[in-house]
LUMDOGU-328953 format. One line per field, with one value per residue (C-alpha): chain; x, y, z. Coordinates in steps of 0.05 Angstrom, whole numbers. Example, Ala and Ser with C-alpha at 12.3 -4.5 7.8 and 13.67 -1.06 7.14 Angstrom:
BEGIN
chaine: c(A,A)
xx: c(246,273)
yy: c(-90,-21)
zz: c(156,143)
END
This chain:
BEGIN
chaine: c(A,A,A,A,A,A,A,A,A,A,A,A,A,A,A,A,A,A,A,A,A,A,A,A,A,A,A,A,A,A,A,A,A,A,A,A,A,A,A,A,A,A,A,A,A,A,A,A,A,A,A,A,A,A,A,A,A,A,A,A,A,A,A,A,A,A,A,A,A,A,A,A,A,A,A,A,A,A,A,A,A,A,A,A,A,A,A,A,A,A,A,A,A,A,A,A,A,A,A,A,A,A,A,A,A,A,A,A,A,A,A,A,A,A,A,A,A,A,A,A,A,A,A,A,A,A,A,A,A,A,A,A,A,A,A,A,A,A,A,A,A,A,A,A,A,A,A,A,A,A,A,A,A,A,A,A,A,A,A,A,A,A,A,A,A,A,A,A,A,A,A,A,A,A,A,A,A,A,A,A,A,A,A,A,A,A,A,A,A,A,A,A,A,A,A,A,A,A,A,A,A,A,A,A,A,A,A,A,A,A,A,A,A,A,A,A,A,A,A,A,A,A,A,A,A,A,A,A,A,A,A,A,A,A,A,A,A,A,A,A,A,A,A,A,A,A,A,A,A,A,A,A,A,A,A,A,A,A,A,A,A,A,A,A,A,A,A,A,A,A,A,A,A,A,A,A,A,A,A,A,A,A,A,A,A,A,A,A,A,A,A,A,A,A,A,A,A,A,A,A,A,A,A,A,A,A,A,A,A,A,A,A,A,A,A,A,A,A,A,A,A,A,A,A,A,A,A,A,A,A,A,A,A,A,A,A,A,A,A,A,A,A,A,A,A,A,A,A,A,A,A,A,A,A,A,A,A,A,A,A,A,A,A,A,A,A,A,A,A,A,A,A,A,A,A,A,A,A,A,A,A,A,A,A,A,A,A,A,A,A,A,A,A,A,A,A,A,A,A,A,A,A,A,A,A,A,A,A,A,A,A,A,A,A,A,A,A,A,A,A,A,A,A,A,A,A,A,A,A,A,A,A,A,A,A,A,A,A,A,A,A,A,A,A,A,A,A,A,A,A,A,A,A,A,A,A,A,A,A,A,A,A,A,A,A,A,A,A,A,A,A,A,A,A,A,A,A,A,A,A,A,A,A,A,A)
xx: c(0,62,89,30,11,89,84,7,-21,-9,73,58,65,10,-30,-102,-119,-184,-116,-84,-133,-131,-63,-69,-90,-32,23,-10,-4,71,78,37,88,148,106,90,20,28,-12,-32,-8,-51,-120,-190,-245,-286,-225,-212,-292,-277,-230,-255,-249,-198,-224,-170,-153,-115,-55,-44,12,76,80,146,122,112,40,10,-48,-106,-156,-235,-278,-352,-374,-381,-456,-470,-439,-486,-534,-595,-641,-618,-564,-505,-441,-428,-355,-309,-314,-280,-235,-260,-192,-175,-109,-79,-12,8,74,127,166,241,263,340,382,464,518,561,624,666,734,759,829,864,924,968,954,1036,1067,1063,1064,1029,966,933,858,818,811,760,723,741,694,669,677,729,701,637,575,538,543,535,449,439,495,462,393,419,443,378,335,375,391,334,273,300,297,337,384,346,289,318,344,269,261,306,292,232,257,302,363,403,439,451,443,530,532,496,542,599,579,557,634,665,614,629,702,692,647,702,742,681,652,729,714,642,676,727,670,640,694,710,637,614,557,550,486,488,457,459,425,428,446,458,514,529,596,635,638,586,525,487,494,522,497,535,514,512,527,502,536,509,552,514,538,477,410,379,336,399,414,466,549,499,527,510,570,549,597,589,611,617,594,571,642,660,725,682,658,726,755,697,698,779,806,737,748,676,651,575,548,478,454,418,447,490,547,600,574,552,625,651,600,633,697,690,716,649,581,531,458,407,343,275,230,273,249,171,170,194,134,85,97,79,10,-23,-9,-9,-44,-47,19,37,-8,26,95,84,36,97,142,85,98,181,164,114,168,224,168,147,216,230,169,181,193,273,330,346,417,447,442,378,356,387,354,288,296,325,264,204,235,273,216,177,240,251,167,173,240,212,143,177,224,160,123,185,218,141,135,79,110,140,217,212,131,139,123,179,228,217,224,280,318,293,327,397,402,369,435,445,372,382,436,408,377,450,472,426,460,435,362,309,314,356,303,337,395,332,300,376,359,295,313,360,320,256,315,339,266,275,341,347,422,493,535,590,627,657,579,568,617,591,523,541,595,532,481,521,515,437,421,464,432,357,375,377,324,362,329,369,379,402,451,480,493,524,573,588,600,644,681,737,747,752,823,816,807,743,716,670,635,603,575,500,493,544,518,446,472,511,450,401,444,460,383,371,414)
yy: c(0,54,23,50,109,132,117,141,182,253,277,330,332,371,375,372,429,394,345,401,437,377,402,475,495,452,489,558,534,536,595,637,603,639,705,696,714,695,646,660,600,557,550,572,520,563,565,491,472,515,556,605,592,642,674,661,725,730,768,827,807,840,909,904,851,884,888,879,926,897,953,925,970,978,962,1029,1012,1006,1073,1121,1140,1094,1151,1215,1193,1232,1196,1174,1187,1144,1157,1098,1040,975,932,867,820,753,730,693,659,647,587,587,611,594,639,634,677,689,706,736,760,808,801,860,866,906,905,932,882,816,779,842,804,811,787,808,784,734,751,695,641,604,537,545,504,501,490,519,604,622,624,554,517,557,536,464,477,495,448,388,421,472,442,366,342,276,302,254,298,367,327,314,394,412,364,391,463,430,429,362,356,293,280,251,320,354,315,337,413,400,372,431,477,448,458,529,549,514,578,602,537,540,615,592,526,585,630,565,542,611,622,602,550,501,461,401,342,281,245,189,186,123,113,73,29,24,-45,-69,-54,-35,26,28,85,150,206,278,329,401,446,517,560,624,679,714,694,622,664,710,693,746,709,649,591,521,479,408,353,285,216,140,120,150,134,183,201,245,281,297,320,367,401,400,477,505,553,549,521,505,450,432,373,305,253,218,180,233,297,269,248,313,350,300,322,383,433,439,441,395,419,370,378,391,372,309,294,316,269,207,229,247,176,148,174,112,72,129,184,207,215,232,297,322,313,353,405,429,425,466,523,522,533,600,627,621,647,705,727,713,761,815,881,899,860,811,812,731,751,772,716,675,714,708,630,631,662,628,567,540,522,491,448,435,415,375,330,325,290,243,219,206,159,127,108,90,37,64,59,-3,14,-23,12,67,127,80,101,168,181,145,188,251,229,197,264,326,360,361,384,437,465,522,556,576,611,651,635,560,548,501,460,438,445,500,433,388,445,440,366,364,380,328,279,306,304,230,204,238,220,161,159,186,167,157,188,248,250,258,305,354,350,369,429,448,444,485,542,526,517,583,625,595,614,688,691,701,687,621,621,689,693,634,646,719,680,629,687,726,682,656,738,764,773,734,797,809,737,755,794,731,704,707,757,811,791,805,874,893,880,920,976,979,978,1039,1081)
zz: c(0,21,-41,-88,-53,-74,-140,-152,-90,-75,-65,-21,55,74,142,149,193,214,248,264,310,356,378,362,439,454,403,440,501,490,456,512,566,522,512,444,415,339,329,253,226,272,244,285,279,233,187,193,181,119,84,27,-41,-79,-130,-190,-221,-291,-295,-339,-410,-396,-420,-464,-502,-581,-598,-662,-679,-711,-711,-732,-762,-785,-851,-889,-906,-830,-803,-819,-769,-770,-748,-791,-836,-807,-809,-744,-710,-667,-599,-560,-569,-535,-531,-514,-518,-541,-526,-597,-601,-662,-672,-662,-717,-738,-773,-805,-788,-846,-835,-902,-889,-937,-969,-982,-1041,-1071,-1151,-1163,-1109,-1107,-1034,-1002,-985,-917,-898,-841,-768,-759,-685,-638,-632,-578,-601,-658,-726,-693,-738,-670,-643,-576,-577,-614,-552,-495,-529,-519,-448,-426,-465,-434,-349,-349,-387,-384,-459,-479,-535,-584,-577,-581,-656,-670,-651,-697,-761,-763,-771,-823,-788,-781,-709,-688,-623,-618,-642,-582,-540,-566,-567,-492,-479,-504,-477,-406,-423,-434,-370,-326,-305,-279,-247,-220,-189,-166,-129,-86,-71,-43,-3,25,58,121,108,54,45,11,-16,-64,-116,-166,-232,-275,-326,-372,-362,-427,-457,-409,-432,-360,-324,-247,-194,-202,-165,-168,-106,-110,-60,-38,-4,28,74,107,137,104,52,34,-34,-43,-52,-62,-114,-130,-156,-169,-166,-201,-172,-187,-122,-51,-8,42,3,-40,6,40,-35,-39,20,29,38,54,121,141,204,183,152,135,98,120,176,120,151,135,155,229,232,203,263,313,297,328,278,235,262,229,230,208,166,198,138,136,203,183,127,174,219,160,129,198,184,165,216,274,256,330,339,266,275,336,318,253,290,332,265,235,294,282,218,231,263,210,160,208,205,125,120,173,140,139,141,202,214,234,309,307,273,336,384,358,356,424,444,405,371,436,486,423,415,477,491,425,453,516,485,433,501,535,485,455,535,558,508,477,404,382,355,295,271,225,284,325,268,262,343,343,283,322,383,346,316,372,375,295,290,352,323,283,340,357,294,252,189,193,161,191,134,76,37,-17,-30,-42,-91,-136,-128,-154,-232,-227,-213,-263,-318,-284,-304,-387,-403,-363,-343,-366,-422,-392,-320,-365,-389,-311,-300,-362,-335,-266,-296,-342,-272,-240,-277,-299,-216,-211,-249,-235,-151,-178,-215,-287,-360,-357,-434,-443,-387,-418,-484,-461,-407,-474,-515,-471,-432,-463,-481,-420,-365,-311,-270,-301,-295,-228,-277,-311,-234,-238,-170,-207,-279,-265,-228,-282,-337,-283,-285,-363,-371,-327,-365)
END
C-alpha cells in the first residue's frame, strides 16, 4: 500500500488542519508560556470547518512585449446614423489582448573575411581578423549551444528529442553531435565553475545534498549508480541569496572520500545537509558544526501517518509552529541581521524544541511505540540526531531545513526520469559542470537562456580579473544597471 501510494497518490506533505486543530490549543499553550501571541499559522475552527475559495484572477501580459495592432472597423454601409443619416464618428476603443507565439526561428551567421592586395606588389596580401569564436570550427554560435544547455539542465529534454526539434525546422543535429557541443561547452564554462567552487569554499555554510544518476559502463552494456552532489555555499541569513552559488559535483559511487575531496580547503565552520554517515562524523569532529534537516524529520513522521495518525499529527503540529516562526521572520519588514535571527529563535523556537523533545522521550521510553513501527522510526531518528537538528537555534545563518539543496535536487532527478542515465562518468561530469551554472543562475532569478549564451559568448574573451563579472549575482547587477541608463 506505502508502495502505491508513492508511486500514484499525492507527493505532497501537507497537514489537514481539521488534524491540526486537535493540537493547536496545545502548540499555544507553548507559545503563551514563552510570551509569544502569533498564532496566525494555527488554524480557528471556523477556518478549519472551511476555508474560502480564492477567486482566481488573470494576470495582466507583460507590457514590453511588441504588440501587433489589428484595428476592426464597421462596414461602411452600417456607419451612418440609423435615425438621420449623419455619419457617425469614433468615440471609444474597446480593446482586448492575445498572447500569440512564433516558432524558433534559426538563422546563419556568415562570416566573409575580406582580403586585401596590392595590384603593383606581389606577396602584399593581408585578410581580415575573424572575431574569436566560442567553439572554434563550430557549426553551432553562442544562442543555438546555450539553447541546448537549457533544453537538456533547465527544461529536461533527452538530446534525441531536441534532434526531432530541430529536423523539423530543417536542421540536421545529431544528437552525438549535441554531445559533443555539450563537452566543449562544459570545457569552456570551467574557469568560472572553477571561481564559483572558491566563492564556495570561502563562505561560512554550505548546504548540501545528493542524488542518483545512472551511467552507462563502457563495454558493459548496463549502467552502475553514479551520483551527483550540488553544494550551496551562502553567507547571510537562510533566505539571503546574495554570494549564493550552486557547484554540483558528479561521482561514481557515494564513499565518504568524496565528500572529503569536496569540502577539502573550505574555512567554514557550518554544515547543513541530511544525517548521512560523513557529515555526522565531520559534526563530531569538532571543527564543523553539522545541522540537520527539519522537513527530513517531518516526512519520517508524516509517512507514519497511516499507521499512527495520533501521533503523526502532533509531531508535525509542533514542526508546523518552528516553521511560523522562521516564515514570520522571512516576511518581517527589513532585514534581520544573523544575530537577530538567533535571538528570535532563542526566544520562540527553543521552548517549542525543547516541549517537542521532551514528548517524543515520553512515548518512545514509555513503550507506547514499538521501535521497529513506522512512528517508532521516526522518534528514534529525532532522538539519534536532537543536537544536529538543535543546532540552528544557535547561529542565525543556519536554516530550519535543507530544503533549498533538495530544490537543486529536484531538476535532477525530473531530468533523471527523461534522459534516463549518463553516457559515460565524463557524461556525468559535463552535466554536473553544465548544472552548476543552470542551478546558478535559476537561484537568482536570471532568464536562464540568455545569461547563458552571453557568459558562452564572452568568456573565453575576458582577463581573468574580469571573470567575477560573468557570476550570476554581479551579472544580473551589471544587466540591471546597463538597462537603467
Amino acid at each position: 500500500m506505502a508502495m502505491l501510494q508513492r508511486t500514484f497518490g499525492k507527493r505532497a506533505e501537507t497537514l489537514d488542519e481539521n488534524q491540526l486543530q486537535l493540537f493547536a490549543e496545545e502548540i499555544r499553550r507553548i507559545r503563551g508560556e514563552i510570551g509569544d501571541d502569533n498564532s496566525e499559522d494555527l488554524p480557528d475552527e471556523t477556518s478549519a470547518k472551511k476555508r474560502a475559495k480564492r477567486k482566481p484572477k488573470r494576470e495582466s501580459l507583460p507590457a514590453d512585449l511588441p504588440r501587433v495592432t489589428i484595428e476592426h472597423d464597421l462596414p461602411e454601409d452600417e456607419k451612418p446614423c440609423p435615425c438621420c443619416g449623419e455619419e457617425r464618428v469614433v468615440i471609444a476603443r474597446d480593446s482586448s489582448e492575445q498572447l500569440e507565439i512564433k516558432p524558433v526561428e534559426f538563422y546563419v551567421v556568415r562570416h566573409e573575411r575580406l582580403v586585401y592586395a596590392c595590384p603593383s606588389c606581389r606577396n602584399q596580401v593581408q585578410r581580415a581578423e575573424k572575431p574569436h569564436q566560442a567553439i572554434e570550427r563550430s557549426i553551432a554560435g553562442p544562442s543555438v549551444l546555450s539553447h541546448l544547455v537549457t533544453s537538456k539542465f533547465e527544461y529536461h529534454l533527452p538530446l534525441y528529442r531536441i534532434e526531432k526539434m530541430m529536423k523539423r525546422a530543417g536542421i540536421s543535429l545529431p544528437r552525438s553531435t549535441q554531445a559533443g557541443l555539450l563537452r566543449k561547452t562544459a570545457e569552456l564554462v570551467e574557469p568560472l565553475i572553477d571561481l564559483m567552487w572558491k566563492r564556495v569554499r570561502g563562505s561560512p555554510v554550505i548546504q548540501t545534498d545528493d542524488t542518483t544518476m545512472p551511467t552507462l559502463e563502457k563495454g558493459r552494456g548496463r549502467t552502475r549508480t553514479g551520483r551527483l552532489w550540488p553544494y550551496i555555499g551562502r553567507h547571510g541569513v537562510p533566505w539571503d541569496r546574495d554570494g549564493c552559488y550552486v557547484v554540483v559535483e558528479y561521482t561514481n559511487s557515494r564513499e565518504a572520500e568524496h565528500v572529503e575531496r569536496h569540502l577539502k580547503g573550505w574555512t567554514g565552520r557550518l554544515l547543513q545537509g541530511d544525517c548521512f554517515a560523513p557529515y555526522c562524523a565531520l559534526g563530531k569532529g569538532g571543527l564543523v558544526t553539522h545541522a540537520a534537516c527539519w522537513a527530513h524529520a517531518r516526512r519520517k513522521f508524516h509517512e507514519a501517518r497511516t499507521t499512527d495518525i495520533d501521533r503523526s499529527t502532533r509531531a508535525m503540529a509542533f514542526i508546523k509552529s518552528l516553521n511560523g516562526v522562521e516564515r514570520a521572520m522571512r516576511d518581517q519588514d527589513g532585514d534581520l541581521s544573523a544575530d537577530e535571527v538567533r535571538q528570535r529563535r532563542s526566544r520562540e523556537s527553543r521552548p517549542i524544541v525543547e516541549a517537542f523533545m521532551k514528548w517524543v522521550d515520553t512515548e518512545y521510553d514509555c513503550g507506547r511505540v514499538l521501535p521497529k513501527s513506522p512512528m517508532g522510526e521516526a522518534m528514534a531518528y529525532v532522538r539519534n540526531h536532537r543536537a544536529a537538528l538543535a543546532a540552528y537555534l544557535d547561529d542565525g545563518r543556519l536554516a530550519i531545513d535543507n530544503n533549498l539543496a533538495e530544490q537543486m535536487i529536484r531538476p535532477m532527478a525530473v531530468g533523471r526520469k527523461n534522459f534516463l542515465f549518463a553516457g559515460s562518468e565524463h557524461g556525468g561530469r559535463t552535466m554536473a559542470t553544465l548544472m552548476s551554472l543552470v542551478c546558478s543562475a535559476r537561484l537568482h532569478d536570471l532568464n536562464v537562456e540568455a545569461y547563458i549564451a552571453d557568459v558562452i559568448t564572452r568568456i573565453s574573451r575576458l582577463k581573468t580579473s574580469d571573470l567575477p563579472d560573468l557570476l550570476p549575482d554581479r551579472w544580473k547587477e551589471l544587466r540591471a544597471a546597463k538597462t537603467e541608463r
